[in-house]
C-alpha positions, 0 to 999 in steps of 0.5 A, spaced: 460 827 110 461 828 118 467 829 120 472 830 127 476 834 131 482 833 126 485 840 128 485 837 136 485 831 135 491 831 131 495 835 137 493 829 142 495 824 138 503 829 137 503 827 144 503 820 143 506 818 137 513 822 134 511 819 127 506 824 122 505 818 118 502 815 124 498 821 127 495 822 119 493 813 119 490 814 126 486 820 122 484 817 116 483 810 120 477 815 124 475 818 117 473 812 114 469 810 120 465 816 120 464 815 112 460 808 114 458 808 122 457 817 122 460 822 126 464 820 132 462 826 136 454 823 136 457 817 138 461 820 144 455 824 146 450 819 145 454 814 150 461 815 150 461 811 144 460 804 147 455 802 141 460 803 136 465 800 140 461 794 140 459 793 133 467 794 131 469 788 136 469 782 131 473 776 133 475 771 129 469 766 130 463 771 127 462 769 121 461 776 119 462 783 123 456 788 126 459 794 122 457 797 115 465 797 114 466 795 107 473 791 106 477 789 100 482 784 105 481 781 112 476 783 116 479 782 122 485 786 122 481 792 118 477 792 123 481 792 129 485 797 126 479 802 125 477 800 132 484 802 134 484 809 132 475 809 134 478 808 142 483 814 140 479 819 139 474 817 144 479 817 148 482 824 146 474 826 146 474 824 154 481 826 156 477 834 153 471 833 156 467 839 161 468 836 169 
C-alpha cells in the first residue's frame, strides 16, 4: 500500500493542532484515502491533488459519491472528513514544496 509523509506531516499538523488524537485521526483519515484512491503524494505531483479533491466533493443531492471510498454510515460526513484531512496534507505538501 502507498503511504504518506507521516513523520513530516505529523510535525505540520503539531503546529496546528495541540491534541495527539486529532493529529493521529487527521493521519488515519489520509491513510484511508490512499487504501482506496492511491498515494497522496502522486495526486500532488500530478495537479496538486485538484482531481482528487474533486472526486471527494459530494453534496447532499448526489445520489452516490465519485470516489472508491467504502463506508458503513453516511457518505456525506465520512466523506467530508476525509477530504478534511485530504486538504491538509495537500496543504502541509504545498507549504514544503521547492520555490
Amino acid at each position: 500500500m502507498s503511504q504518506i509523509d507521516v513523520d513530516n506531516f505529523r510535525e505540520w499538523l503539531s503546529r496546528k493542532y495541540k491534541s495527539k488524537k486529532t493529529i493521529g485521526n487527521r493521519i488515519s483519515n489520509c491513510n484511508r484515502v490512499v487504501e482506496f484512491e492511491g498515494d497522496l503524494d502522486k495526486h500532488f505531483a500530478k495537479d496538486d491533488g485538484k482531481a482528487l479533491m474533486e472526486r471527494l466533493t459530494f453534496s447532499r443531492r448526489d445520489s452516490v459519491p465519485n470516489h472508491k471510498i467504502p463506508f458503513n454510515g453516511d457518505y456525506h460526513t465520512g466523506t467530508s472528513t476525509l477530504k478534511g484531512a485530504v486538504k491538509l496534507y495537500f496543504e502541509f505538501k504545498e507549504s514544503t514544496k521547492k520555490k
